[in-house]
N, C-alpha and C positions, 0 to 999 in steps of 0.2 A: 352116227347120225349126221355128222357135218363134219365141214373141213375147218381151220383154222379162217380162212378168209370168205367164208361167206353165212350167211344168218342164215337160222331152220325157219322154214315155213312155219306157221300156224299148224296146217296138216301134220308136218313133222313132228313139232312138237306133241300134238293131241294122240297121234300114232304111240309118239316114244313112252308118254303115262301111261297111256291106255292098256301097254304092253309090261308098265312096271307095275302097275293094279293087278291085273291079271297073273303077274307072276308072285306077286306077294301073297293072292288069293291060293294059287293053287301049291304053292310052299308050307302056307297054312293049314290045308284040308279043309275038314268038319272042326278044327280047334275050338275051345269054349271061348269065348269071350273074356280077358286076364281080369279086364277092370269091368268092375257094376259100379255104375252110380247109385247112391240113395234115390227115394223118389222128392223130387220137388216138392220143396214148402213156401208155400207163401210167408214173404219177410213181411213182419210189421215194427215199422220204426217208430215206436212212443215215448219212448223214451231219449236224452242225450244228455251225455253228462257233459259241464262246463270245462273249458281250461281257458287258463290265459293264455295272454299274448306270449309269452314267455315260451307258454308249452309247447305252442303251436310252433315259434322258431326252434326252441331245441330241437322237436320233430324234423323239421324241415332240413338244419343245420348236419345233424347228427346222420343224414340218410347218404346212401351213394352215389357220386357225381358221378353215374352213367347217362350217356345222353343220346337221344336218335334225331336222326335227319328230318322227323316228321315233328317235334317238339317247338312250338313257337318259341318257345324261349329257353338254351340250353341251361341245365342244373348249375351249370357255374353261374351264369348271369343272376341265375332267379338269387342266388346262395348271396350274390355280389351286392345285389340291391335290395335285398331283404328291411334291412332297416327301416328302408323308406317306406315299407308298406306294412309291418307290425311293428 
């Protein structure tokens, strides 16, 4: 598609899917479908049950410091200054 020193076109790119769709499609056949989803239900939230401040930080405390580039505040900060806000 490209060489080390220079960027693929928009075109390029749209070419190189278009041909990896295409080829996934026809590797596939007629195949069935693997996954069915259930059909959609409407959520009704009436209920909520209480927890404390407590609960909320164990929750919070106890989960995995993975964190993404898109996150305003990474899971270590929030984990870091927790106190201050429960």
């Amino acid at each position: 598609m490209r060489t080390d020193s220079e960027q693929p076109t928009a075109q390029q790119l749209l070419d190189y899917f278009n041909e990896k769709v295409a080829s996934v499609r026809n590797s596939t056949g007629n195949s069935a479908p693997t996954t069915v989803l259930p059909p959609a239900t409407a959520a009704v939230l009436d209920q909520f049950d209480e927890h404390s401040t407590e609960d909320v930080r164990d929750v919070i405390v106890s989960g995995t410091t993975k964190s993404c580039a898109l996150d305003s505040i990474p899971t270590s900060g929030t984990v870091t200054i927790l106190d201050s806000y429960v």
